[in-house]
ROGU-133602 format. One record per residue (C-alpha): residue in one letter; z, x, y. Coordinates in steps of 0.5 Angstrom, whole numbers, plus 500, padded with zeros to 3 digits. Example, Ala and Ser with C-alpha at 12.3 -4.5 7.8 and 13.67 -1.06 7.14 Angstrom:
A516525491;S514527498;
***
This chain:
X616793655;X618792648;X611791644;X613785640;X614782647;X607784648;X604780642;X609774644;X606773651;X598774649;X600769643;X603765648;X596765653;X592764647;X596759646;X596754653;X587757653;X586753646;X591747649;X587747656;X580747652;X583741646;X584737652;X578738657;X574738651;X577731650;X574729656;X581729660;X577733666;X578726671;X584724669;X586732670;X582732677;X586725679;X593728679;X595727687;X601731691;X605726690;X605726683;X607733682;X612731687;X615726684;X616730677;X619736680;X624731684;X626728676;X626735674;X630738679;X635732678;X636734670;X638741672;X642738676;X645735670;X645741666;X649745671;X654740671;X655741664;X657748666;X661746672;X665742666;X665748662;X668752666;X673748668;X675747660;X677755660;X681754667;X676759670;X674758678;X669752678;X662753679;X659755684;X655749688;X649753688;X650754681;X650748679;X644747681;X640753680;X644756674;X640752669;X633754673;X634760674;X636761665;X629757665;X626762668;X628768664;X626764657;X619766661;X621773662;X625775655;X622771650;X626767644;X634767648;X632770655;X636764658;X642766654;X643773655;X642771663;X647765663;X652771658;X651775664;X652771671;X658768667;X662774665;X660778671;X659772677;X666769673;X669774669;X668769662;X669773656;X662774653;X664771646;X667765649;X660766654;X657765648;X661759645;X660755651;X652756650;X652755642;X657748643;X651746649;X646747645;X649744638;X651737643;X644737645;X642737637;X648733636;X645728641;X638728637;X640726631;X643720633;X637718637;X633720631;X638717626;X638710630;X630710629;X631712622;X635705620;X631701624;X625703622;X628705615;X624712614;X630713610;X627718606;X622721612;X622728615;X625725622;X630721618;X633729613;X632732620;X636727624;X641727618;X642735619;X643735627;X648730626;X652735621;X653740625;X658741627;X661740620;X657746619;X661750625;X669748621;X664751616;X662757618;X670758621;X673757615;X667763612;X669768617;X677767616;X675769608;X671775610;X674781609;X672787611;X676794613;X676795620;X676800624;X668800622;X661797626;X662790621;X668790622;X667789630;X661784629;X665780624;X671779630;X665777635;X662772631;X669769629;X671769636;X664765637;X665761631;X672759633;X672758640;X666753639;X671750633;X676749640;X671745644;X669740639;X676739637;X678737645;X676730643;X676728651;X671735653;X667734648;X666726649;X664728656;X659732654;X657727651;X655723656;X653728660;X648730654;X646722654;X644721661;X640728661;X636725656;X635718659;X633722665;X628726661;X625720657;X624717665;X621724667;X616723660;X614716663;X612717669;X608724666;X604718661;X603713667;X600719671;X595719666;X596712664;X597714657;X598708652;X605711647;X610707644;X618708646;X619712640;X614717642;X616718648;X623719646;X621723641;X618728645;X623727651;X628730644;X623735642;X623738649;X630738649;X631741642;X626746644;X630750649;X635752644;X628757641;X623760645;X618763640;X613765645;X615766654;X617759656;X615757649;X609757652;X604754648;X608752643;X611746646;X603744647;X603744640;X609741637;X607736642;X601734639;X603734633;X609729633;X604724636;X600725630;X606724625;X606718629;X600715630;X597717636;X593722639;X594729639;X590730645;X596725649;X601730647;X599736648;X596733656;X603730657;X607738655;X602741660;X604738665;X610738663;X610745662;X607746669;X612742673;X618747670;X613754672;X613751679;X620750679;X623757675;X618761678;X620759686;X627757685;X629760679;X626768682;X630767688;X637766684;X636771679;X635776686;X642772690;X645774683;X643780682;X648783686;X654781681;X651785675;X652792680;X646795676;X649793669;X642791665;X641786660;X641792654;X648795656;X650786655;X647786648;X651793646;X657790649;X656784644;X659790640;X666790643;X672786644;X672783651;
***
């Protein structure tokens, strides 16, 4: 295993030990010990549900780029099994993963690959910073934080026209390893410019990427009213959003530790109590091990046999190429 792999996975346990002592140390051992079977059954459902969701995403996707459609196992377990490999390659295991099954298992080109996780990616920040941008006018937190990072996920996909117009004024002489990266990350840049410009797939996006997110404000609900945590509509939008946000970058395995603190944090910066944030997260946190750890395991092997001994270096270096 890589060493920064390493140091990120002993970070990411110092992390979640320093998190489990904040929140027994703030007498949360009986709420903790009162947390029933169905309890936990009843998150995993809600979480199951929003994969669902996810995996319809791709279903439509797909379909976008003329490619057979998504396998029914997929929808469902797509998006858990890339859950699963953000624990197992930190910062961008789901995307290499999801690179994988889809060039392999579908034969989608792994710059458009690429695009099709970017433009979800960047409708999720889009989705965020309208919810926060919302909050902001009516709360008028005009020159707050929250209010500038609203403002900058909304602009994104200004940033992509941005970005395209940039590369197709960079020349560089061919036939060199600049060249190449150059014609891979335009290839990306371009087919994500495509897709926000079909008006009608990216609404439905969209509305996918709405109804994720109020299923996952519920899920939030009904972790608070285990612990019968008293927030306000605002913080647990929030951390909903955060959550969602998070899955573009993981820091740590699973961002492990990282979403506990950013958790709290947020509910500090409004007005409430860290430890709620943090107790929120870890249950959060281990409702998603339970589900990528069992069907997320059990859809990386079924899958395996598409990528005929193919590893996830041999994808990075084919970054590299033309596909």
């Amino acid at each position: 295993m890589d060493k920064k792999y390493i140091w990120q996975y002993l970070f990411a346990v110092i992390l979640i030990l320093f998190s489990l002592i904040f929140v027994l140390k703030n007498n949360n051992f009986k709420v903790l010990s009162g947390v029933s079977f169905s309890d936990v059954f009843v998150s995993i459902f809600i979480a199951l549900v929003i994969y669902s969701i996810s995996g319809l995403q791709y279903l439509f996707l797909l379909r976008r780029y003329g490619q057979t459609k998504l396998n029914l196992s997929d929808i469902f377990l797509l998006p858990i099994a890339m859950n699963f490999w953000s624990f197992i390659i930190p910062f961008q295991g789901a995307l290499l993963y999801s690179t994988a099954i889809l060039k392999f298992k579908y034969k989608i080109k792994i710059a458009e690959s690429f695009s099709i996780n970017i433009y979800s990616y960047l409708i999720t920040i889009f989705i965020a910073g309208l919810i926060g941008m919302f909050f902001v006018i009516r709360d008028k937190m005009f020159f707050s934080t929250i209010s500038a990072i609203s403002l900058l996920f909304v602009l994104n996909p200004f940033i992509i026209f941005l970005l395209n117009a940039l590369f197709q004024r960079w020349h560089i002489r061919q036939n060199n390893i600049l060249f190449k990266i150059q014609q891979f990350l335009f290839a990306i840049v371009y087919n994500t410019k495509l897709l926000y410009k079909d008006l009608r797939t990216t609404l439905i996006v969209v509305l996918i990427n709405i109804v994720h997110t109020f299923l996952s404000v519920i899920w939030y609900y009904w972790v608070i009213s285990i612990f019968k945590i008293n927030l306000s509509a605002i913080s647990v939008i929030m951390l909903a959003l955060l959550a969602k946000v998070s899955l573009i970058l993981r820091l740590t395995p699973g961002n492990l530790g990282i979403d506990q603190l950013a958790s709290g944090g947020l509910i500090v910066l409004l007005g409430g109590k860290a430890v709620d944030g943090v107790l929120v997260s870890l249950f959060i946190t281990f409702t998603t091990i339970l589900i990528v750890f069992s069907l997320g395991v059990l859809s990386t092997i079924y899958n395996m046999k598409y990528f005929q001994a193919t590893d996830f270096k041999s994808i990075i270096k084919s970054l590299l190429k033309r596909t």
